[in-house]
N, C-alpha and C positions, 0 to 999 in steps of 0.2 A: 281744382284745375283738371280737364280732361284731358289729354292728351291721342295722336294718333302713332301710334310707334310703329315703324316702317324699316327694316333691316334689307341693307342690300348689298351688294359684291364691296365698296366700299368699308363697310362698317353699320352704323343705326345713322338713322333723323328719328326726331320727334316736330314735334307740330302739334301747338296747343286751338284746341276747335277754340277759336273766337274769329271776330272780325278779320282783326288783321293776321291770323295766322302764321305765327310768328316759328321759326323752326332753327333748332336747334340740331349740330351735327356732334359724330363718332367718332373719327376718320380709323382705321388700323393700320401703321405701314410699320414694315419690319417686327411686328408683335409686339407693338406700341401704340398705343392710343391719344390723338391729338382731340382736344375738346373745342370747338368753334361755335362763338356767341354761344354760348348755353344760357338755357332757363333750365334753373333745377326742378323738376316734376317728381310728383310721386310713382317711386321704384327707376325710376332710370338709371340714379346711380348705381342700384344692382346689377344693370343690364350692363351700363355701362363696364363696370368691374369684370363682369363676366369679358369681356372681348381680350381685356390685357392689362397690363400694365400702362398709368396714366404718365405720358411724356412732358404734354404740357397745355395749355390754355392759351388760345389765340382770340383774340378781341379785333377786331375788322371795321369797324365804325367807331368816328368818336365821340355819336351825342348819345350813345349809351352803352354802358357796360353790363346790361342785363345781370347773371350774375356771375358775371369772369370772374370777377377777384376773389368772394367769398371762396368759391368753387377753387381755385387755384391754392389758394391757403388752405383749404380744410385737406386738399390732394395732396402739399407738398410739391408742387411741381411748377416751375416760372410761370409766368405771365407774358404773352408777346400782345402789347398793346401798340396796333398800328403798324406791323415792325415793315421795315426794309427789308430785313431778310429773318431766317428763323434757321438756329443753327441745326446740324443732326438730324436733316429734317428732308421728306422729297420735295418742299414746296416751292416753287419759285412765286415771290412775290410781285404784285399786279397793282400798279397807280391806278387805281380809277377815279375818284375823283379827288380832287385837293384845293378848294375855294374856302372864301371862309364861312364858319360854321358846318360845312360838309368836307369831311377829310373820309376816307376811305379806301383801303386796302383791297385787295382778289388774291386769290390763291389759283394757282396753277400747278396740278400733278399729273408733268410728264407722262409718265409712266404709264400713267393710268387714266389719260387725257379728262383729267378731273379738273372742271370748273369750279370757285366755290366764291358766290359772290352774298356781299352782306346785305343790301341796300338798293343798289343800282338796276338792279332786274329782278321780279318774283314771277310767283306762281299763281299767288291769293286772288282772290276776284278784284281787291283793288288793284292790282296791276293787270290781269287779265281782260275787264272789260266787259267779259260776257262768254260764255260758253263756246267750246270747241279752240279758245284760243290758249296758247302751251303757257304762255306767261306775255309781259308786256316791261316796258319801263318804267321805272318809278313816276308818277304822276308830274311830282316836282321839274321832272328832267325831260320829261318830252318831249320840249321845243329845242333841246339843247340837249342831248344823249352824251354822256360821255363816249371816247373813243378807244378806248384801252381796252376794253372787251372786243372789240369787232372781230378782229383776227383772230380767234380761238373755234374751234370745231371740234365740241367737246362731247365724249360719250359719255358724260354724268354732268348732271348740270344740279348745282348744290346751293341753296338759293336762302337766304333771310326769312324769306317771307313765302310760303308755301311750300307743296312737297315734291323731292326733286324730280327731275327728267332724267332720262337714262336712256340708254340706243340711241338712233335717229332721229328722239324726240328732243334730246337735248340739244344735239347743235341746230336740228328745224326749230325749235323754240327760240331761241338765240338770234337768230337771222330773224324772225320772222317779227320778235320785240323793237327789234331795231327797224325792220322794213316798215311797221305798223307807226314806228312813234308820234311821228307828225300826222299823218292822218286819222289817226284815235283822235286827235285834240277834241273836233264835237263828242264823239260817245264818253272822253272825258267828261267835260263841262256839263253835259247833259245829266251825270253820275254824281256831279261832285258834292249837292249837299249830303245822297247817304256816303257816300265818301267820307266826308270830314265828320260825319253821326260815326261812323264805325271808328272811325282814328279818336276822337273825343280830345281833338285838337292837340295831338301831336303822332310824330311818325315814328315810331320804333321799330 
């Protein structure tokens, strides 16, 4: 597994080079470390260790647990699957979507006007589309975007699927996934069989 290790005022992302570019976060608050959707990669958890002491493990989608739980038990430290809220913690939690078969969580850090979304918006060419653009909406959701992100103008924008935005890139990103969605729908469709070659029929 190759990974892209990217440290920022935050804490780490990784991001493993395949298709779907799948990314895993850090976070550091208060000299604590929150782990979000993680894939364990070789050496991370060193890196990981290095920032602090591990608080807990947050899972944000719920058609996969990558590996929250293993990760969480071998740490010692709970498990927030899906949560409503997360105690001890800066994050205010974000409805984004809740249908069935797609339930989803956002995180929201005040503070530190941090965005952290699992699913609903990336960075990856499958959401992007084509070059120059910061990120796009999930494929699935373009006709129908959720709403619960709109209002957020975020200067970190922390994402499932690609590597994050940071400055003016993240809340132009943001507005601009949302401004694009319905009008992508061709350079979707026109995209969609390497789309669904790169997913290999499913969306993680």
């Amino acid at each position: 597994m190759t990974l892209r290790l990217l440290e920022h005022d935050l804490g780490l992302t990784w991001v493993i080079e395949e298709p779907l570019e799948r990314a895993s976060h850090a976070l550091v608050a208060g000299g604590r470390v929150w782990l979000i959707d993680p894939v364990i990669g070789d050496d991370v958890l060193e890196r990981v260790r290095a920032l602090g002491p591990p608080a807990g493990v947050i899972r944000l989608l719920d058609r996969h647990g990558r590996d929250s739980d293993e990760l969480a038990r071998s740490l010692g430290v709970p498990l927030y699957s899906l949560p409503d809220a997360i105690p001890d913690s800066p994050f205010e939690v974000i409805r984004v979507q809740h249908l069935p078969g797609w339930h989803e969580q956002g995180l929201w850090w005040t503070q530190r006007r941090a965005l952290v979304v699992a699913e609903a918006v990336g960075s990856s060419p499958h959401y992007r589309l084509g070059d120059g653009r910061p990120a796009g909406i999930h494929p699935m959701l373009r006709l129908f975007p959720p709403g619960g992100l709109r209002p957020y103008q975020p200067e970190h924008l922390l994402l499932g699927h690609g590597d994050p935005l940071h400055g003016s890139d993240a809340a132009d990103g943001l507005r601009e996934a949302y401004a694009r969605s319905r009008s992508d729908l061709p350079r979707m469709l026109r995209a969609a069989p390497a789309l669904l070659g790169a997913a290999r029929g499913r969306w993680r």
